[in-house]
Every structure is written in C-alpha cells, then in structure tokens.
C-alpha positions as a Markdown table, in Angstrom:
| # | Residue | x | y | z |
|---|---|---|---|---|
| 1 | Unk | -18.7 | 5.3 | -14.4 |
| 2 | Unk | -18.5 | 2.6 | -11.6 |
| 3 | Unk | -16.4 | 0.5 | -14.1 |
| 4 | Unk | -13.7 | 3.0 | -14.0 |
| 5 | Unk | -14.1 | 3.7 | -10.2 |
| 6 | Unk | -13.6 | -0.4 | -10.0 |
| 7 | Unk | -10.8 | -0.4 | -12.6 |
| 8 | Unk | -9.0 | 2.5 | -10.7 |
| 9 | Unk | -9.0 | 0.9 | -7.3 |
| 10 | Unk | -8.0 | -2.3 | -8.1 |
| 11 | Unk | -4.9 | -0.7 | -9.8 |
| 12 | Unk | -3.8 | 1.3 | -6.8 |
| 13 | Unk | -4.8 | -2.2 | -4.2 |
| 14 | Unk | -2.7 | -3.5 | -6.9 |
| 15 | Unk | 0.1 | -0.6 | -6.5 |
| 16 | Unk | 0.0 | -1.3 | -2.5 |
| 17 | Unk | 0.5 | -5.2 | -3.3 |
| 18 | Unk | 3.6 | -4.4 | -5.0 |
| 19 | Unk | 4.8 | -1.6 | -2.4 |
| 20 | Unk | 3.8 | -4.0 | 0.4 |
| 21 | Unk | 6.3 | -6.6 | -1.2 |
| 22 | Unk | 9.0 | -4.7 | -2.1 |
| 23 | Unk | 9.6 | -3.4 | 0.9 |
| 24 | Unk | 9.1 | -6.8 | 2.8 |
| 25 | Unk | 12.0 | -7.8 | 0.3 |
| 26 | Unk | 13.9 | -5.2 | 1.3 |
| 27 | Unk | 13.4 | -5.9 | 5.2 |
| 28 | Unk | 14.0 | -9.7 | 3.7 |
| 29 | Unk | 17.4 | -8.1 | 2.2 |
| 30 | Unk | 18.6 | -6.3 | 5.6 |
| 31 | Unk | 18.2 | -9.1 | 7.4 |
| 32 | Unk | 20.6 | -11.4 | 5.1 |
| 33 | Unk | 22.8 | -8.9 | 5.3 |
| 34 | Unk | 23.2 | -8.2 | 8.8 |
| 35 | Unk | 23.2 | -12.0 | 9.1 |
| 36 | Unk | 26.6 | -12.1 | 7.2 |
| 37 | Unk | 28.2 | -8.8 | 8.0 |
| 38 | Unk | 28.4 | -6.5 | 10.9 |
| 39 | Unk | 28.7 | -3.6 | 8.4 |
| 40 | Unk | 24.9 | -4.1 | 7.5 |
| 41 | Unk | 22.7 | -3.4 | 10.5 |
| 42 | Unk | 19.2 | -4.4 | 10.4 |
| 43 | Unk | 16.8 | -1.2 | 11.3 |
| 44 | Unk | 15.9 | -0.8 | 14.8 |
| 45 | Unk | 12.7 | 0.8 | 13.7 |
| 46 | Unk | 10.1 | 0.8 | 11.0 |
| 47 | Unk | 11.6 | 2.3 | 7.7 |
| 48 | Unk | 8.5 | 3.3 | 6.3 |
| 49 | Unk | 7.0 | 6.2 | 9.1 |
| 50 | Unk | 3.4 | 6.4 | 8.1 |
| 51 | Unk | 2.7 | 9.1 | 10.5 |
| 52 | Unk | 5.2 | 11.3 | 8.6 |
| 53 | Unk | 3.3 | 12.3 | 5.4 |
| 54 | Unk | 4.8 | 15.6 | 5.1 |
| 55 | Unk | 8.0 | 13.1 | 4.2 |
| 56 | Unk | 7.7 | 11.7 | 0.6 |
| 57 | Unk | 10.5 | 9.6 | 0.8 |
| 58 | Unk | 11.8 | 6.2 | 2.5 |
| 59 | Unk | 14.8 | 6.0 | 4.1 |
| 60 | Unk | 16.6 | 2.9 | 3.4 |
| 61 | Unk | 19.7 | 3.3 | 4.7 |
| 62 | Unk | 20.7 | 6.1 | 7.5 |
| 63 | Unk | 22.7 | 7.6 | 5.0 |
| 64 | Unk | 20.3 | 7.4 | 1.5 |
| 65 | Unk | 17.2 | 8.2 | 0.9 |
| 66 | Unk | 14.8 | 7.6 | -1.6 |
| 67 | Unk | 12.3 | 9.8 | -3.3 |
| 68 | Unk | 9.0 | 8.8 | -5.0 |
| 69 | Unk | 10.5 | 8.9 | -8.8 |
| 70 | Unk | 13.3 | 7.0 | -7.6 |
| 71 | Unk | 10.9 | 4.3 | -5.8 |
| 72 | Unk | 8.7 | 4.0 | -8.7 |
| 73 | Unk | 11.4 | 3.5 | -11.1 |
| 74 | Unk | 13.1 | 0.3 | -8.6 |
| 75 | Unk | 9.4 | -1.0 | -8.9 |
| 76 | Unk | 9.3 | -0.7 | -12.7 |
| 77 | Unk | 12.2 | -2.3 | -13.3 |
| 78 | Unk | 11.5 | -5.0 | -10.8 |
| 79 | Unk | 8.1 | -5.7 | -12.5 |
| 80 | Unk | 10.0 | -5.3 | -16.5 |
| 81 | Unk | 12.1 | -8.3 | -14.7 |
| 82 | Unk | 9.1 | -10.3 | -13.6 |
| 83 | Unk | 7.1 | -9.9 | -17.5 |
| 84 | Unk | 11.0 | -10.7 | -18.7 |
| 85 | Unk | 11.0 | -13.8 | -16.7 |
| 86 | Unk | 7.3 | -14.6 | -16.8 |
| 87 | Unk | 7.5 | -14.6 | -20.4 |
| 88 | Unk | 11.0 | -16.9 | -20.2 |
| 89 | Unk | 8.3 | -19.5 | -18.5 |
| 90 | Unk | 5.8 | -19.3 | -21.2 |
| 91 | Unk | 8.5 | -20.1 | -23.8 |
| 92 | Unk | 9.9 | -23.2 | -22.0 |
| 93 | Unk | 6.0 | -24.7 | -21.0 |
C-alpha cells in the first residue's frame, strides 16, 4: 500500500515538473516573440490564475483558450518528441 501511495505521487510531482516547464516554455516563447514583433505582446499578468479553480483552462492568448484535454494532449506530444529524440541519442552513442 505505501509503495503505490509512493509510486502515485511521484507521478503527479512528475506531472507538475512537466506542467511547470511547459508553461515556462511558453512564457520562454511570448517573450521571443514580442521581442521580434509588435503583433505578439508578452502578458501583463500571470497566464495561469491559481486562485481561479472554478476555471479549468489556461488562457494563452486573449483570444484562445485551452482546456485540459487539449493541454494534456500538447504535453503528450511534446514528451512522444522527447522519447523520439531521446531514443535518436541512444542510436548515435
């Protein structure tokens, strides 16, 4: 029982790791882009509202928003990406 209690947090400290970094990328991202374009505006406040938890999603842009699904599916795809090139490395070494 406390092996799967152990197992089950380190996946979700795991989970924030990954949220914590891609949306740190995607600060990373608005900030590249405001650099070279006035179009792109870098946020004037946090994107992520942790005091709203009635509000699932994150907006990204003032005009799109995000839902869970959608979120979990840009973070699967980055991590598929990450194994793909991870496993690139391996070959070459």
């Amino acid at each position: 029982m406390m092996i799967e209690l152990y197992v089950e947090r380190q996946k979700f400290e795991g989970k924030k790791i990954e949220y914590a970094a891609w949306l740190n990328g995607l600060y990373v991202m608005r900030a590249i882009g405001s650099a070279f374009s006035k179009k792109v505006k870098y946020p004037n406040k946090p994107i992520v509202n942790e005091d709203d938890e009635e509000n699932e999603s994150v907006v990204v842009d003032e005009t799109i928003e995000y839902t869970d699904e959608e979120l979990a599916a840009m973070r699967s795809q980055a991590m598929e990406a990450l194994r793909k090139n991870l496993r690139k490395r391996k070959k070459v070494e």
